[in-house]
N, C-alpha and C positions, 0 to 999 in steps of 0.2 A: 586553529586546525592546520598541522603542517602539513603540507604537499596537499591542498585543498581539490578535492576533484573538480569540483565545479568552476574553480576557477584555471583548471588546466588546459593548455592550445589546444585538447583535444575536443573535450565540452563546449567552450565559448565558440571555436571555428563552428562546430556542426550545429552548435544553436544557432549561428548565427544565418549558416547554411540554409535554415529550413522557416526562421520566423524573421528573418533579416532582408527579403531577399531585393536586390535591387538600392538596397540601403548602404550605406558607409560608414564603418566602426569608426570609434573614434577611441583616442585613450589620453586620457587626461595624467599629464606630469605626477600632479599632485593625491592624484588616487590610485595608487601601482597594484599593478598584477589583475587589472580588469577593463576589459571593452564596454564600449557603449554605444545605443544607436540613439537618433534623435528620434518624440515621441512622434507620428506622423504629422499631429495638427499644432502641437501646443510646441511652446520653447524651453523645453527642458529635454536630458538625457536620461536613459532607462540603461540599467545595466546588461551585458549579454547573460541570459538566460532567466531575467526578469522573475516572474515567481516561481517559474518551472523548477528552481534549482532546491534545496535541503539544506539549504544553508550559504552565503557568502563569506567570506574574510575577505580582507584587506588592508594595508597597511598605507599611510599617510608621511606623505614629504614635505614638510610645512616649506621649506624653502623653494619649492615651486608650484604658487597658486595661479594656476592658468584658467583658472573656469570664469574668468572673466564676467558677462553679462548673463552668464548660463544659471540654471540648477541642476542638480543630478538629484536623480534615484536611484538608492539601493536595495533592491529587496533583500527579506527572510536575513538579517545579522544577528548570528545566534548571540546573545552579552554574554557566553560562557568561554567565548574565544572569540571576545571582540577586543582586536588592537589595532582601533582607530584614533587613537590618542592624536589632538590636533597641536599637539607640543603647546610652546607661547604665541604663537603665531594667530592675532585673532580675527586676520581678513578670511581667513577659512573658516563658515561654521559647520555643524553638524547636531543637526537636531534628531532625535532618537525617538522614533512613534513605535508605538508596543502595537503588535500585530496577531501573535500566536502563543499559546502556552506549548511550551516544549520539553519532553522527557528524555531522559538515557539512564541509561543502567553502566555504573562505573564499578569498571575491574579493573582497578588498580591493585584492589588490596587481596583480591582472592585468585586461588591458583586451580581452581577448578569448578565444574556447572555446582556439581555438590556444595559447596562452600559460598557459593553465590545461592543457593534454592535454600540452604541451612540460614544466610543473613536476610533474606529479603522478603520471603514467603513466611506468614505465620504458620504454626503445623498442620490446622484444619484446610487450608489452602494446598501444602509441600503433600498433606495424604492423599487429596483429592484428585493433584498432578499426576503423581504415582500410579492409583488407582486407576484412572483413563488411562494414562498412557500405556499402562499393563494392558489394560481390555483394548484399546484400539491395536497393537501388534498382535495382541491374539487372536483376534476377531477375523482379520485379513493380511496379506501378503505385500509387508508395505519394506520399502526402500525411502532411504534417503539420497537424493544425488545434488550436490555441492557444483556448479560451472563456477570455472575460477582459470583464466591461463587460457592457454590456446582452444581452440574447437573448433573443428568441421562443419564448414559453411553449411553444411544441406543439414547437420543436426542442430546446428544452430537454428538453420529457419524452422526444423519440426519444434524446438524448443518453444520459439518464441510466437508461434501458432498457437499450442497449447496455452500457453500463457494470457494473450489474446482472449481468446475463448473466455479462459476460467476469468478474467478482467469485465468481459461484456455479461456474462450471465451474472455476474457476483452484483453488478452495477443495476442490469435488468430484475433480480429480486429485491433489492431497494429502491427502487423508479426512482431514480436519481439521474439524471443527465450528467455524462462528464465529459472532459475535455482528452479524457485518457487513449478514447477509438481514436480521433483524428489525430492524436499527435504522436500516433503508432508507426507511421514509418522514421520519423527522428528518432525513436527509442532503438529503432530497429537498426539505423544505423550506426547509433553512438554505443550501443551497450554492446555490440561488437568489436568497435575499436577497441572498448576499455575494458574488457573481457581479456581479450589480449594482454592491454596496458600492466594487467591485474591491477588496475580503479575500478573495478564492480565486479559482484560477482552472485549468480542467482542459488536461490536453494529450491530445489524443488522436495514435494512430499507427493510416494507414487502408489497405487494402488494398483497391484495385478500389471504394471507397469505403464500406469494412467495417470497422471498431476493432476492431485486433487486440492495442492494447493502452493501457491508459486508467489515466491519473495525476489526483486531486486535491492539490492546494498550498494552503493558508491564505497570507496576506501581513500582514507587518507592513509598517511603513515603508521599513525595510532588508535585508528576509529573507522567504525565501518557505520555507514547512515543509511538509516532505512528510506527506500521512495515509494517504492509499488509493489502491492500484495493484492492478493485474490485466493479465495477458497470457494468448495464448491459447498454448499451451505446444507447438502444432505446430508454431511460428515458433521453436522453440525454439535451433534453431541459428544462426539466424542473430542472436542474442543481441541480440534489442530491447529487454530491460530496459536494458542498458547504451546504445540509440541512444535511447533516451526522455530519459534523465540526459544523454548530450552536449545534446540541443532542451533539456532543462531549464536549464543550463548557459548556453547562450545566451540565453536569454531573461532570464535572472536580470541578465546583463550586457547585454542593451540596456534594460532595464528600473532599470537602477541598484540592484539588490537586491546586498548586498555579502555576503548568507549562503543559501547554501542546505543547508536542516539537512534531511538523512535521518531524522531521529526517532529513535524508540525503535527497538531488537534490532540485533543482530550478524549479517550477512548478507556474504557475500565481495564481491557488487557495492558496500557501501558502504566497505568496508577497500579497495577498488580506489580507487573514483573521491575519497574524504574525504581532506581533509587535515590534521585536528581532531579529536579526541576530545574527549568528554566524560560528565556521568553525569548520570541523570536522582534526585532526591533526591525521595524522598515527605516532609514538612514537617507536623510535627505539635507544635501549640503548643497550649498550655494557661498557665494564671494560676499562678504559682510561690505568690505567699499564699492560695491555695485548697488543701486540704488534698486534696479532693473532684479538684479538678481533676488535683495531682499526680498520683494514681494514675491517674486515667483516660488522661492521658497518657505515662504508664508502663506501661502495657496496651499502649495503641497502638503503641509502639515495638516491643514484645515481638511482636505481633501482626505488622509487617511485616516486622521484621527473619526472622520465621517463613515468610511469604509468600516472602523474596527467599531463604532456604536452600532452599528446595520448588522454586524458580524455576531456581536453581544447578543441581538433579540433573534439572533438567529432566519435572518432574514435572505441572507445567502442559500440554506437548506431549503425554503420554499422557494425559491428563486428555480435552484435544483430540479426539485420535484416536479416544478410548472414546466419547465424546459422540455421534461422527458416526456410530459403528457401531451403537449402540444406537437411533440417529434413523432409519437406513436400513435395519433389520431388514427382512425382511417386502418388502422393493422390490425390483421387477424389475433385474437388473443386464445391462448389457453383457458376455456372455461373451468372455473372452481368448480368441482362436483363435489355436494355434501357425501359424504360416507361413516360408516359407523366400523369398530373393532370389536369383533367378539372371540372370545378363548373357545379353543373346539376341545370336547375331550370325546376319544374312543377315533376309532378312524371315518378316512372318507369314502364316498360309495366312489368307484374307480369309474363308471358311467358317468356320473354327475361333471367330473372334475378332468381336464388331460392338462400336463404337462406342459408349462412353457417358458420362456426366459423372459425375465426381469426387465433384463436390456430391450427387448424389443417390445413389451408391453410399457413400459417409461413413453414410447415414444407416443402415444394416446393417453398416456396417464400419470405426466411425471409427477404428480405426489406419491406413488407406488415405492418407491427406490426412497423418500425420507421416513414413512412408514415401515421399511424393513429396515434400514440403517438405525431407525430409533430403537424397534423391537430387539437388536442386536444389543444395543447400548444398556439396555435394561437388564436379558438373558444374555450375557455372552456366550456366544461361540465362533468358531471356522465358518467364517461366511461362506465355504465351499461348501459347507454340509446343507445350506438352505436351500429348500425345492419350493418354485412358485408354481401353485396350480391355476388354470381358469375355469371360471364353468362354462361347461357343454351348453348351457339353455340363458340365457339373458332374464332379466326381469326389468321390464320396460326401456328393452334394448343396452340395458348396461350390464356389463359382466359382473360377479363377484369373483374371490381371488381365496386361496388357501394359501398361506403362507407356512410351510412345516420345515421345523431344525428337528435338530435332538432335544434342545430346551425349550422349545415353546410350538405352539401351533395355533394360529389363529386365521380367524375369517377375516377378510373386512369385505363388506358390500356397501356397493355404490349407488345413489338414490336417481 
């Protein structure tokens, strides 16, 4: 990967800035174009930005092995642009533990999204894309906005608030714990330098001029690498992950990037739209005439080939889920209220039913707003034309709701 973001003065200083701190980079002769800090307790070196990063390169100078009694770690080396060749030199080794399956979608050969949806997509898939994507602009008042290059600090920070947001709730409807909230002020101030740099640059997808769903990309010369996405999951049908990836798609080709790498994990959207596998290797090298070294780097091996079995039975994802339950003890939740859907025909008595907004009844009942986004997906129309009603009278203190377009009109009441 030329001109690799991650390992650019500007990634490595502020990783180091915020997960380094008090600590002393080091940078080894014989491993160019990358820092590293020592791991707190143990005797080996960790690369700067350890797993946080979407990828490593680096390149190898067998004429100067200085890692002496040491071993290093390298996380996340993608083998689709690994050039760590240790020449004949064989006091340097490097051992290659397989950690990730990893996809991208190569445009090399095609000069447009069309030509890319016409190779890659079968037709039942390319009509279906169409299809939504027709009914999600018609349905609502959507923009694409593209950060790339300079940008005003104060819409910057309303940008990456939004984002935020769409990140914490997207995490909170999967009770998944991540490490994405706390490591939100380094995001906040890297992806601002490299904004500038143009090394990253966010896409957002907006509704009525609201981000309903928000992508970070790193850029190398030739390739732009996915990190961080979030959607808001009431849009759920009309399947914006995948219209976010067609914007990505296009933009990769007017922009001349000839790879756009999905990253680390196994996801159906990237087995759709990728037309490349690959696997991310964790890279741990040590000094072969160091006795000291050998083991330590015979640890290491042992150690993640440990990590990637644990990873296999999925042991990580409940690791995840307990984290988040145990972090949310104690917090008020949103109670599930059963509710039913029924189709109304003829009108409604105007006494029964008054007038009210969406937005502000979500805020007591947010399954309301996926219940109409669905009912959209099914009937489309101009979400502008949809009036919610409430009813005047409760039935054991819970409202029911009238939901009327010009194509459809239905009740739902709540138990």
């Amino acid at each position: 990967m030329k001109h690799n973001p991650f390992t650019s003065k500007t990634y490595q200083e502020t990783w180091l800035k915020y997960f380094a701190k008090q600590k002393t980079n080091k940078r080894f002769q014989c491993l160019e174009n990358l820092s590293f800090i020592k791991h707190r307790f143990l005797p080996y070196y960790i690369n700067a930005g350890k797993n946080m990063t979407n990828g490593i390169t680096y390149s190898v100078n067998p004429s100067k092995i200085d890692l002496k009694n040491h071993g290093v770690v390298i996380y996340d080396v993608p083998d689709y642009c690994d050039t760590s060749s240790t020449s004949k030199n064989e006091s340097l080794k490097i051992r290659k533990v397989a950690q990730y399956k990893g996809f991208l979608a190569d445009l090399s050969q095609v000069d447009s999204f069309e030509d890319y949806l016409q190779n890659t997509l079968n037709a039942k898939s390319r009509n279906k894309f169409r299809s939504t994507l027709k009914k999600f602009e018609n349905c609502f008042d959507v923009t694409y906005k593209y950060y790339y290059g300079a940008i005003d600090k104060e819409d910057y920070h309303i940008m990456m608030t939004d984002f935020k947001n769409l990140v914490e709730n997207r995490y909170g409807d999967l009770k998944i714990d991540t490490s994405l909230i706390r490591e939100w002020p380094f995001y906040e101030e890297l992806v601002y330098k490299m904004l500038h740099e143009k090394k990253a640059m966010i896409i957002s997808i907006n509704v009525a001029g609201k981000p309903i769903s928000m992508s970070l990309g790193f850029l190398s010369e030739t390739a732009l690498v996915g990190a961080v996405k979030a959607f808001d999951t009431n849009y759920y049908k009309f399947n914006v992950g995948h219209i976010e990836i067609s914007k990505f798609i296009e933009w990769c080709i007017a922009y001349n990037k000839r790879i756009l790498d999905f990253s680390k994990g196994e996801y159906e959207y990237k087995t759709k739209w990728t037309n490349t596998k690959y696997l991310y290797n964790c890279h741990v090298v040590y000094n072969n005439s160091s006795v000291t070294s050998r083991i330590i780097g015979f640890l290491l091996v042992k150690y993640f080939d440990l990590k990637q079995y644990l990873r296999d039975k999925k042991i990580n994802l409940l690791v995840a889920k307990a984290r988040f339950a145990l972090k949310n003890i104690g917090t008020s939740k949103q109670q599930k209220l059963p509710f039913k859907i029924q189709s109304i025909q003829g009108e409604i008595t105007s006494s029964d039913y008054q007038l009210t907004s969406l937005d502000e009844e979500v805020r007591h009942y947010p399954f309301l707003k996926r219940i109409v986004m669905d009912g959209l997906y099914q009937k489309p129309e101009s979400y502008s034309n949809i009036k919610l009603f409430k009813s005047t009278d409760s039935i054991g203190g819970k409202p029911s709701f009238v939901v009327m377009g010009s194509k459809s009109k239905y009740l739902i009441t709540i138990f």
